[in-house]
N, C-alpha and C positions, 0 to 999 in steps of 0.2 A: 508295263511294256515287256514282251516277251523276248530273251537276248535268244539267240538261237530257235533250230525250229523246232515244234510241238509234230511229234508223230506218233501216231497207233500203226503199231506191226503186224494191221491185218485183222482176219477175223477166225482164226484158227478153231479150231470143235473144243467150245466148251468144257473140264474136265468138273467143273462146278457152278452147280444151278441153283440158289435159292432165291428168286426172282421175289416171294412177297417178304422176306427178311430184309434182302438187301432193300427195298423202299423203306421198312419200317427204318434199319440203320442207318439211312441216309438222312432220314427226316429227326431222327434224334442226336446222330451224331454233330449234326449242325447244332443244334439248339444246347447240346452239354458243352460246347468249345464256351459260351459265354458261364450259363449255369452251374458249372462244376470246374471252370477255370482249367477246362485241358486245354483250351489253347495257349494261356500260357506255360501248360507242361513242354508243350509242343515245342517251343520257342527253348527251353531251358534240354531239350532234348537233342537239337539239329544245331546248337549254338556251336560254332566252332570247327564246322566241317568242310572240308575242300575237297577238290579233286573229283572223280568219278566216283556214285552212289550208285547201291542200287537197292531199291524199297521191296521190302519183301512183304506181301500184303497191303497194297498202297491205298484199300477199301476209293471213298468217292475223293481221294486227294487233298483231304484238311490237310495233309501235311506241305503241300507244295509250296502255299505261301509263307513257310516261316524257314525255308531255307535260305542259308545265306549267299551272299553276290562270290564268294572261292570256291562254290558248287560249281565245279566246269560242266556235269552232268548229271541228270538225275535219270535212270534207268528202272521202272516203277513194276513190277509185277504185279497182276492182279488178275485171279483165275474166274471170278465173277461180272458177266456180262453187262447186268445194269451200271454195277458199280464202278467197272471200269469206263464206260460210258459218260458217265459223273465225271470220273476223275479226268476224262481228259477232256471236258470242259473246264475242271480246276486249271488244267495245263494251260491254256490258254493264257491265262491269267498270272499265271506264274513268272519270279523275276529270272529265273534257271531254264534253260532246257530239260524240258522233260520227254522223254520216250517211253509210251504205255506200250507195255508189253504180255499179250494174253500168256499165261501159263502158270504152274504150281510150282511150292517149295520147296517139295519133294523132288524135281526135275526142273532146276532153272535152265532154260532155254538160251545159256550166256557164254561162254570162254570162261577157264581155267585163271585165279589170277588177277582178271580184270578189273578191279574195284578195289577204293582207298579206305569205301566203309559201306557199312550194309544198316541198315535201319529196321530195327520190326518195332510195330507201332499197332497193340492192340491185339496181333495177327496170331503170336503162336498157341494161341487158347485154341485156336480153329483149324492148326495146319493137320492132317491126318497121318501121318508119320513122324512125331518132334525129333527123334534123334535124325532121322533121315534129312529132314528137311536142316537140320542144323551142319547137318555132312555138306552139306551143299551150299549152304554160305560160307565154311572153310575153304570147298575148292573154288568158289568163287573170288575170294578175297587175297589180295596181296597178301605174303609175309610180312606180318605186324601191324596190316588193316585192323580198323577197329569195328567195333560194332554197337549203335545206340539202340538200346531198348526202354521202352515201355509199355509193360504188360500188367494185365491183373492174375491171379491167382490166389491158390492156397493160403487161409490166413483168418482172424479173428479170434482163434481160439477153437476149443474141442466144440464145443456145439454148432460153432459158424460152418466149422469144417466140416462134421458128420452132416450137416444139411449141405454144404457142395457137394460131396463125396454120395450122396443120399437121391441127390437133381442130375448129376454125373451118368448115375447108371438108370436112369430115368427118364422124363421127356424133357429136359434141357436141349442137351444139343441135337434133337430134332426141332425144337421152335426155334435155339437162338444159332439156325448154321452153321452147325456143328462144332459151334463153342462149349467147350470144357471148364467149368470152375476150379476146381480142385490141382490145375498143373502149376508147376512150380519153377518158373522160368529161368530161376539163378541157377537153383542145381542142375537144370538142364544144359543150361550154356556150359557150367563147370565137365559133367560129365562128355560133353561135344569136344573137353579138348581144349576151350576156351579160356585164357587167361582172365581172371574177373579184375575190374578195377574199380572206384567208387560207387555205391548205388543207394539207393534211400528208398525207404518203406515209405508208405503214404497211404491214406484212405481217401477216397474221391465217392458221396462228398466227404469234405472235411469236419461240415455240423453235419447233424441229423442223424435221421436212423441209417445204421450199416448196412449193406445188400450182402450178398452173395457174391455180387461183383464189386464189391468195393475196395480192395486191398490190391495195392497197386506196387510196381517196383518201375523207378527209374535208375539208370546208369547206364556204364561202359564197360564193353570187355575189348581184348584184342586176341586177333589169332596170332600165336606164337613166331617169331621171326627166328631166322636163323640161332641155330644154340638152344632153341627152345624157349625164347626172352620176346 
């Protein structure tokens, strides 16, 4: 049952178009929530959060259903047409109000402030300006908001790494939507200014052969509150 209403803000000019990714993403990102057990990342990622969110990269919406009933709001960006399309059929369905909203990371279309926490889920491997985009979940975020992430990047060792760093300046992020392997999410948040707080390395999957995209990081930071705390 949905508490509050499900709204899309419209249909604004597209600022990103990968219309046959987003299908291939959508048909796989469904199918690794059971086979690679991200949806229980998912769950161990949103656990504990209240008040007004807002999802930066909200892709076709796997995340909507694992937030919890203290969510007063979820506020979902997503600058991909199919996928946001997806995702707010996920809303629907969702136990939160969700508000899909067309635009990029780099230029949230939000108020100064307004949010208790920001979510990126998957998304900074793809945003096309990281420091920028990270500028902009600070001024979006309260003083001492926090921030869940879980991303992939940089990791395996010198060989794994020389082969992202190898696909990097290669045809990667033109087939996979201008997903990047090689970015390194922690010291991004750290140099954004970000206070870090617990996070855990992880490989997804956990048996089998390694990818390229396999090395993952979960946790938390916060934006500094008054004093700089």
């Amino acid at each position: 049952m949905v508490r509050g209403p499900v709204r899309d803000r419209g249909t604004a000019r597209d600022a990103v178009r990968h219309p046959l990714f987003a299908r291939c993403y959508a048909r796989a990102g469904t199918r690794a929530e059971t086979r690679l057990g991200i949806g229980r990342v998912r769950e161990r990622l949103l656990a504990g959060l209240s008040g007004r969110v807002i999802e930066i990269g909200a892709g076709n919406g796997l995340n909507f259903a694992h937030y919890p009933a203290a969510v007063s709001e979820v506020v979902a960006i997503e600058p991909e047409r199919l996928l946001r399309r997806l995702a707010l059929e996920a809303a629907v369905r969702a136990e939160v109000p969700v508000d899909m909203v067309p635009g990029v990371a780099e230029a949230l279309p939000v108020k100064g402030e307004a949010f208790d926490a920001a979510v990126f889920s998957l998304v900074l491997c793809s945003v096309r300006d990281l420091p920028r985009a990270l500028a902009e979940v600070r001024r979006v975020l309260r003083p001492g908001g926090q921030v869940r992430f879980f991303e992939h990047g940089l990791g395996g060792g010198r060989a794994m790494n020389l082969a992202q760093r190898a696909l990097d300046r290669t045809l990667w992020p033109a087939v996979a939507g201008g997903c990047h392997l090689s970015r390194e999410p922690v010291a991004a948040l750290r140099s954004a200014g970000f206070t870090l707080g617990p996070y855990r390395r992880m490989r997804l999957p956990e048996r089998g052969p390694a990818l390229p995209v396999s090395y993952c990081v979960l946790g938390t930071a916060w934006r500094p509150g008054p004093g700089g705390r």
